[in-house]
Structures are given as C-alpha cells and as structure tokens.
N, C-alpha and C positions, 0 to 999 in steps of 0.2 A: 504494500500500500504506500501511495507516494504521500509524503511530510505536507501538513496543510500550508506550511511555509509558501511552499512550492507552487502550489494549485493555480489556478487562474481564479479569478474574482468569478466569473460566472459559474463554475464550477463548483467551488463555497456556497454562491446564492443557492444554486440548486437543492444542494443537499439543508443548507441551513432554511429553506423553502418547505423542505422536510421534515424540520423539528432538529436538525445538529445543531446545538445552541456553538458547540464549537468550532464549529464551520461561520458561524457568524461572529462570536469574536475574534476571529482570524479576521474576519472584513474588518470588522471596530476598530481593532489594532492595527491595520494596514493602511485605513482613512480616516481615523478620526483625527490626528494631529492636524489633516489639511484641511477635513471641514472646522477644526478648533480655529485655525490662522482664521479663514475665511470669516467665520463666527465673529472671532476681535474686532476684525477688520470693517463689521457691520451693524455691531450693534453696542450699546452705550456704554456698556459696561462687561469685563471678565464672566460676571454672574448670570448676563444674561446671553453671554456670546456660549456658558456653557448649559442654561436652558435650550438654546435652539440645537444646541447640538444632541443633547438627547435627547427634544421633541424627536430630530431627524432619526436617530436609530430607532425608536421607540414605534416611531413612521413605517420605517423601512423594516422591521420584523414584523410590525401587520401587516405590509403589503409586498411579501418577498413572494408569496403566491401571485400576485399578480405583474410583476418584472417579467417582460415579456422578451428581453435579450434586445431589442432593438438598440438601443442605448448600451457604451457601457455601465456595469453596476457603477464607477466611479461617477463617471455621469450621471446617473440615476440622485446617487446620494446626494452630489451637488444641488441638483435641482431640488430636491426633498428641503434640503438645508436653504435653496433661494426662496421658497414656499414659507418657511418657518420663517427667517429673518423678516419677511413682506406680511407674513401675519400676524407679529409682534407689534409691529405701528411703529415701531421707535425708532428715532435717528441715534444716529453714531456718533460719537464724538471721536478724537485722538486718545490711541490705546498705546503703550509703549512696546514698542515687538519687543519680546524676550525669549525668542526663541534663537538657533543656530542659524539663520537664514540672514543673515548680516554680519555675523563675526566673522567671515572670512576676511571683511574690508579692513580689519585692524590687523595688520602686519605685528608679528612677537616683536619686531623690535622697534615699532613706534612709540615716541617718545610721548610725554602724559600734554602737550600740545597739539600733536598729532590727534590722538586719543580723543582729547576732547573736541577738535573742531570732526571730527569723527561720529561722535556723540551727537552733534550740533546740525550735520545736514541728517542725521537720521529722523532729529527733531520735526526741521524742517518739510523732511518728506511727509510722515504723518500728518500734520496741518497742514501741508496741500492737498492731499489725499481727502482728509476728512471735510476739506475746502468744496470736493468735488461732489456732482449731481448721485443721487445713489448708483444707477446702472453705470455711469462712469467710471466709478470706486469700483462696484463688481468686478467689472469687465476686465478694469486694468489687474486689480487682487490675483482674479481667476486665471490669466493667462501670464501674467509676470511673475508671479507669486508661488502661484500652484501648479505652471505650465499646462492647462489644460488648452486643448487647439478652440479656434473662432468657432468651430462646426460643433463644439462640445458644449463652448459657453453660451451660445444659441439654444440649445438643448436645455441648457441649467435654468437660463434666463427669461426662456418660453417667446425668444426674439429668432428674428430670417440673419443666419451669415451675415447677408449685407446691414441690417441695422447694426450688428457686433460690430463691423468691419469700420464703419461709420462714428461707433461709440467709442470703439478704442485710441483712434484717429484723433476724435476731440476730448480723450481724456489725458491722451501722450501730449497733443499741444497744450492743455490746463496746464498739468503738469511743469512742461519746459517753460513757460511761462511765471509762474509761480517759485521757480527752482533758478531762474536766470540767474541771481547773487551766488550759486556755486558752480555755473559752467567753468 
C-alpha cells in the first residue's frame, strides 16, 4: 500500500469521501497552511482568518461526496475558503506575515540596518495590499503567494480567466504604484 504522503489529493478525496478520516487529514495537513496564509490575508483578524478556515474543512468533509474531480481538490478548497471569507462580511485589515515565505529576503549576514529596512518594505507591502479592492488582494495573494494559475483562481473566485487576467493586471499596477519609494 503506497504512504498517504505520496497519494495525489484526488485520491485522498476519494477514499476520505468514504469515511478515511485519514485520508482527509493528509489533505488538512497538505492545504491548510495555504488556505491559513490566504485566510490572514482576508480577513480582520488571526481569529477569524482561523474561523474560515475550519468553516472551509468542516465544508469540504460534508461535501467531499459531492467533488466531482473537475476542479482540482486544491482548487476546490480554495474556492470553499473564497465562499467563507465573502460570507463573513468582514474587511481585512494589515496582518503581519509570520510565516517562512519572506525570510529568504534576509541574507544571514545582513547587518541589523539591512534587517530592518527589510522589516520596513514588508510593512509597506501589507498596507498596500490591505490598500487594495478585495478581489485584487485575492487574486494577487492566490497567484503570488500561493502560486495557484489564473484558470484556478477563476475557479476559487467564481470569475472568467479574462476578469483574473484583468484583476491581476490592476492589482500588480496598485501595487507598483503604492511600493514606488522602494523601487
């Protein structure tokens, strides 16, 4: 029997579709870090970025019967998770990422000057970020963040390719815009 490590996410659905409660925390464990980012990224506070995220599972094991593969599960979840954060009603404010996804940009041997102006555009990114329209946030989050492609965050977002392609576009100019004092 091959290690659930290993499986493919539809594979997992299936069986955890079937009642493997550990077929399903193998998905948990392999997605929820990035619907947690996501979560942050969307809604006011830690407390409530980890409300939607176990609305989302709580979601997706009543409705792993009806995952019909079209999608993938990451997809799926996504969207489950864009559904909860949009039925919460709440705006987001600026959350502090504390996760590994920026500490590559501090070099071991930069100096506590470095450091901090280091510190200071991570700032800045956040309040431009949290500056932007909700689906602009999304879009950017979902595909820079989380790498998911335009055709997946259309899927999450319940938008056509071309509105993603369009939202990304004017959320990268907000963005460079807002961020001009660190080019």
């Amino acid at each position: 029997m091959t290690d659930r490590a290993d499986r493919s996410d539809a594979s997992l659905a299936r069986d955890a579709a079937l009642g493997d409660r550990v077929a399903f925390e193998t998905l948990l464990q392999r997605h929820g870090p990035a619907l947690h980012r996501y979560a942050l990224r969307s809604c006011s506070t830690a407390a409530d970025a980890e409300d939607v995220v176990q609305e989302t599972f709580v979601a997706a094991w009543r409705g792993l019967a009806r995952w019909d593969g079209r999608a993938s599960v990451k997809t799926w979840l996504f969207a489950i998770a864009a559904r909860k954060v949009a039925d919460s009603g709440r705006r987001r404010r600026a959350v502090p990422i504390d996760d590994e996804l920026l500490e590559p940009m501090a070099s071991p041997e930069a100096g506590p000057d470095e450091r901090a102006h280091e510190r200071e555009l991570v700032e800045a990114l956040e309040r431009a970020l949290d500056e932007l329209p909700y689906r602009q946030r999304a879009c950017w989050v979902l595909i820079e963040v989380e790498g998911l492609s335009q055709a997946e965050v259309a899927s999450v977002l319940g938008m056509t390719p071309d509105a993603v392609r369009g939202t990304i576009f004017r959320a990268r100019r907000n963005l460079t815009e807002r961020m001009v004092r660190w080019r």
